[in-house]
DOLO-316169 format. One record per residue (C-alpha): residue number from 1; x, y, z. Coordinates in steps of 0.05 Angstrom, whole numbers, m for minus. Example, Ala and Ser with C-alpha at 12.3 -4.5 7.8 and 13.67 -1.06 7.14 Angstrom:
<r num="1" u="246" v="m90" w="156"/>
<r num="2" u="273" v="m21" w="143"/>
// end
This chain:
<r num="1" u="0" v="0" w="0"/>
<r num="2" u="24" v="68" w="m18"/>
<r num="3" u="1" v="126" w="14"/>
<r num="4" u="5" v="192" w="m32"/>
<r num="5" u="8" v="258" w="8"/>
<r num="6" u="4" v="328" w="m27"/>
<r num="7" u="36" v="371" w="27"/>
<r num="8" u="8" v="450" w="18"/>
<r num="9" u="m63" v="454" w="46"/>
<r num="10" u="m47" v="388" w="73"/>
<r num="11" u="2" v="394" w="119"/>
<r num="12" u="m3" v="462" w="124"/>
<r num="13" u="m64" v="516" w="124"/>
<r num="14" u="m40" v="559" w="73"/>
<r num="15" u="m45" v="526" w="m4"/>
<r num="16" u="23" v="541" w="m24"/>
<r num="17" u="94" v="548" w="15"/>
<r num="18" u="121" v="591" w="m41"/>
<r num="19" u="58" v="642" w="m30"/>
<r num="20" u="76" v="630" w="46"/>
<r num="21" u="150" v="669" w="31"/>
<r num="22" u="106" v="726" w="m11"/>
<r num="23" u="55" v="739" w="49"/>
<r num="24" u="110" v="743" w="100"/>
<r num="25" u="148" v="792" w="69"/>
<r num="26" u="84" v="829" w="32"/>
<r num="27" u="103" v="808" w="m39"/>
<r num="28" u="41" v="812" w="m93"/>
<r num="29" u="52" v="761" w="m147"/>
<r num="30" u="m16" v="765" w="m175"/>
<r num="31" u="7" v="780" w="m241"/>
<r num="32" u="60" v="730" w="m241"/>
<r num="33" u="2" v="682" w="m228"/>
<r num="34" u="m36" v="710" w="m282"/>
<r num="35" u="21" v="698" w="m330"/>
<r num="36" u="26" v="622" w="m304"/>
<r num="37" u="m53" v="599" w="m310"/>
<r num="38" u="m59" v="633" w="m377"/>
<r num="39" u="2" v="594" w="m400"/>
<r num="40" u="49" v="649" w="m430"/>
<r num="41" u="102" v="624" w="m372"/>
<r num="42" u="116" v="549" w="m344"/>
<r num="43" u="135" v="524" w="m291"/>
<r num="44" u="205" v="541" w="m282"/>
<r num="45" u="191" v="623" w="m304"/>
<r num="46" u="144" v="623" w="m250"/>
<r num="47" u="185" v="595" w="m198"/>
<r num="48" u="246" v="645" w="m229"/>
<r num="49" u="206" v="706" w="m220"/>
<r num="50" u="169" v="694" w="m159"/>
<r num="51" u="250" v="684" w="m134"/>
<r num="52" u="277" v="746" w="m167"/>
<r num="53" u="217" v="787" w="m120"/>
<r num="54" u="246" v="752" w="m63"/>
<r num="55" u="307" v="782" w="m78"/>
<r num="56" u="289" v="853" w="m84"/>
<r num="57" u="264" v="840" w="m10"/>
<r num="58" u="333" v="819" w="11"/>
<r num="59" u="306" v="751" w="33"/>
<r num="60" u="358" v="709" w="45"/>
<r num="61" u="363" v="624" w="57"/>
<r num="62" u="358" v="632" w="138"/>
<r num="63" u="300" v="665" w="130"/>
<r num="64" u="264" v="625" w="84"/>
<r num="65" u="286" v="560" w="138"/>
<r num="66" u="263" v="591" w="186"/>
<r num="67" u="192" v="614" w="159"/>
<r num="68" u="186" v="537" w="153"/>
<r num="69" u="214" v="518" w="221"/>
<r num="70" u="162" v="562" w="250"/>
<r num="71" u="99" v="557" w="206"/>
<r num="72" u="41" v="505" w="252"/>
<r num="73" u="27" v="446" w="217"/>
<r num="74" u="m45" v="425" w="211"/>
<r num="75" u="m71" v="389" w="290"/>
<r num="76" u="m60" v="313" w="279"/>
<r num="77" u="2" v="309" w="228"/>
<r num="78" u="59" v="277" w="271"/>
<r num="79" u="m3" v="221" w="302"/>
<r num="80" u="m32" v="214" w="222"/>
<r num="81" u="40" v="193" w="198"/>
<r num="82" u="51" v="153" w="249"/>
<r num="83" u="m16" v="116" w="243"/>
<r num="84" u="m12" v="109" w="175"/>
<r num="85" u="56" v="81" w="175"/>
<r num="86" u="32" v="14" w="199"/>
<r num="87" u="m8" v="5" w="139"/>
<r num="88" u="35" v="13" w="87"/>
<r num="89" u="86" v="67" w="59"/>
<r num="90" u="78" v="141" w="49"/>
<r num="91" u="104" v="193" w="m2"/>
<r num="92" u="91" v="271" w="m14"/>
<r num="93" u="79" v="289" w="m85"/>
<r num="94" u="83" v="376" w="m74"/>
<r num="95" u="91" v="429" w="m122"/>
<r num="96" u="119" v="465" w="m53"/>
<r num="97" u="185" v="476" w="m21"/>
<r num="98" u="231" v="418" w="m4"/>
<r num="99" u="258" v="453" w="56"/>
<r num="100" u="185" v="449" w="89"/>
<r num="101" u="175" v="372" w="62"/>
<r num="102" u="238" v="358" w="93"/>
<r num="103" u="213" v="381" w="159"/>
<r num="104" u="151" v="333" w="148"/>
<r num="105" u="185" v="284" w="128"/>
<r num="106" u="223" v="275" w="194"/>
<r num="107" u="153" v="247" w="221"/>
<r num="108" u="164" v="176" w="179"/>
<r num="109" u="153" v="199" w="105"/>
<r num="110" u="191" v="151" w="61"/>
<r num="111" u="187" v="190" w="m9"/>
<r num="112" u="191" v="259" w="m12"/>
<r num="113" u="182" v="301" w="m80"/>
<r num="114" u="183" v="373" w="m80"/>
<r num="115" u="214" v="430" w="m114"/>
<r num="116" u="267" v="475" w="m95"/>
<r num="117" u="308" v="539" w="m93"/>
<r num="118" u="377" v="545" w="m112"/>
<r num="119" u="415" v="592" w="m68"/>
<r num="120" u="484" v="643" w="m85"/>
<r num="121" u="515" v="661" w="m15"/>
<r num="122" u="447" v="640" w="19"/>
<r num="123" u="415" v="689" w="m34"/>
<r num="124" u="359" v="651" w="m64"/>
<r num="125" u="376" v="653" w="m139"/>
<r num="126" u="332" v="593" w="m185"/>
<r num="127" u="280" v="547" w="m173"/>
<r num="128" u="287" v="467" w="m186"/>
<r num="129" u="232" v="433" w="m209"/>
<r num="130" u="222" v="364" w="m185"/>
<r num="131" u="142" v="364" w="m194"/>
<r num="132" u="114" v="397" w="m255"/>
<r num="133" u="60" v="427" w="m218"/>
<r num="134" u="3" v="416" w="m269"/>
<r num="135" u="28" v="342" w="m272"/>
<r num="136" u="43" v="319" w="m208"/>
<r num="137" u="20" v="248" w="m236"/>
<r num="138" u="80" v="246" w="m277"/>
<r num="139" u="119" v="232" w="m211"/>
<r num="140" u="62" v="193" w="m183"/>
<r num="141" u="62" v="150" w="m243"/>
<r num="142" u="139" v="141" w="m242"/>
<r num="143" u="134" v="115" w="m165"/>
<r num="144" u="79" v="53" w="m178"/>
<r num="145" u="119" v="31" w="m228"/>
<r num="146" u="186" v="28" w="m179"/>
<r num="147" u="141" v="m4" w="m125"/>
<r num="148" u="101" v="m40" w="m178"/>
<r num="149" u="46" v="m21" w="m151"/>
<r num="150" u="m34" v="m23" w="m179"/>
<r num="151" u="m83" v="23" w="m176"/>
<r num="152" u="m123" v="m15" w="m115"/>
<r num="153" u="m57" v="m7" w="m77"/>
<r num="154" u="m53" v="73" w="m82"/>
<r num="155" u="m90" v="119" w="m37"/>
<r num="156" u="m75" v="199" w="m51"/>
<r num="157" u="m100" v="250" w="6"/>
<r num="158" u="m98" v="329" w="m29"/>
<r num="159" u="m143" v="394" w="m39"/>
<r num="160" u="m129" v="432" w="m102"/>
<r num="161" u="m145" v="406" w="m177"/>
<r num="162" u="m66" v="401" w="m188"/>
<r num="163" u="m89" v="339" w="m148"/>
<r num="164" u="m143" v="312" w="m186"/>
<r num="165" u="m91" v="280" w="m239"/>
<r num="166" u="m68" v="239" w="m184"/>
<r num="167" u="m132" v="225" w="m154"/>
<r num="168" u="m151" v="189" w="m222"/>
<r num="169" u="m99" v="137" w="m214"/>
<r num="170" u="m116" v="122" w="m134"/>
<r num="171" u="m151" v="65" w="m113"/>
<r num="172" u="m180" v="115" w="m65"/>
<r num="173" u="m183" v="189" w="m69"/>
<r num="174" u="m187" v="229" w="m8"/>
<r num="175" u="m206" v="311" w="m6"/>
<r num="176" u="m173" v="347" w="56"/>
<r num="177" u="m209" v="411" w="65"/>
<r num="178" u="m212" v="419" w="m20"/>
<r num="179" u="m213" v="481" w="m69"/>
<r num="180" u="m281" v="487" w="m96"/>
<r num="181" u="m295" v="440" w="m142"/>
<r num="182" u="m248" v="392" w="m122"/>
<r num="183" u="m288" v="344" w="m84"/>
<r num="184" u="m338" v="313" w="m139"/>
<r num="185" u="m266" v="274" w="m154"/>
<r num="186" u="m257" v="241" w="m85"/>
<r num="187" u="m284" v="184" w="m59"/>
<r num="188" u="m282" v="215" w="16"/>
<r num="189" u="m284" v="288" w="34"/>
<r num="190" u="m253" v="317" w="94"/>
<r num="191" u="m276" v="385" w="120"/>
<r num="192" u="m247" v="394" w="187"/>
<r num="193" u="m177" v="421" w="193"/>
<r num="194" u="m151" v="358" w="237"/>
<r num="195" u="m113" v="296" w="203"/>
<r num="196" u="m139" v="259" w="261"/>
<r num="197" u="m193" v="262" w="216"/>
<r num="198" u="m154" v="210" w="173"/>
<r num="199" u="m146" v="158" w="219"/>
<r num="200" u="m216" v="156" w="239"/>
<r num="201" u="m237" v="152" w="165"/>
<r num="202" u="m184" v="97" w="154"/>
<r num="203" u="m215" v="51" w="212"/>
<r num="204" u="m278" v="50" w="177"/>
<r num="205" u="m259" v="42" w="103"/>
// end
């Protein structure tokens, strides 16, 4: 059994670690974003630019770690990992930052998958893409054929349609606290903000 975490609005309230960086330090990217879901930039402009405004802010690698070493997880993370490590193996699959997965990780995660950020002198400079962030299937995909693993034997737990790609190939498809829209493609919805949540569902099913 695999166990397919997405890890912003998962394991965290807010819906994306690199917007996280932008609302500390009062960053609009708006228009970036624009740029992205109209499809005149990809992936790795997006990431680039949304770095370069870090840089005009003087943000620098400590304070991106720390933003990550401080920001609460969502109630029930550390006791849902370890739970769910008992029945079977469990991966993130995130278009976020692999300095917060690595945090999470640290609980019992046994794949990890994120992006990243290249740093100059602790100056953040490029981001690496890991997880093309419309296709996070791609690297879902990739990992049941390395297990050799069926569809039956997948379960994937996220909230955003970037998720709905992987919810397809799932056995079971769980919706934690989903976008609109996002639920009519999950076999189970989860609306309270408590992985706890999880395990009880887990019992039953």
């Amino acid at each position: 059994m695999l166990i397919v975490f997405d890890m912003d609005g998962v394991f965290i309230e807010e819906k994306s670690s690199w917007k996280l960086i932008h609302k500390t330090y009062g960053i609009d990217n708006s228009d970036i974003v624009m740029e992205y879901k109209m499809g005149k930039i990809d992936d790795e402009e997006f990431l680039n630019k949304d770095i370069a405004r870090w840089r005009e802010k003087g943000v620098k690698k400590q304070d991106i770690e720390q933003i990550f070493k401080n920001v609460p997880l969502t109630k029930g993370t550390e006791e849902c990992i370890k739970f769910l490590k008992e029945e079977g193996q469990i991966a993130i699959i995130s278009g976020g930052i692999d300095i917060l997965a690595r945090r999470i990780a640290g609980f019992g995660i046994d794949y990890t998958f994120a992006n990243g950020i290249m740093f100059k002198k602790n100056v953040p400079w490029k981001g690496i893409i890991r997880v093309p962030i419309k296709e996070k299937e791609k690297i879902l995909k990739n990992l049941m054929k390395e297990l050799e693993l069926k569809k039956g034997e997948v379960v994937v737990i996220g909230d955003t349609k970037y998720d709905i790609g992987m919810f397809k190939m799932a056995g079971r498809s769980i919706a934690f606290n989903p976008s609109p829209g996002v639920e009519k493609y999950a076999d189970i919805v989860i609306k309270e903000r408590n992985l706890e949540e999880l395990i009880h569902i887990w019992k039953i099913y």
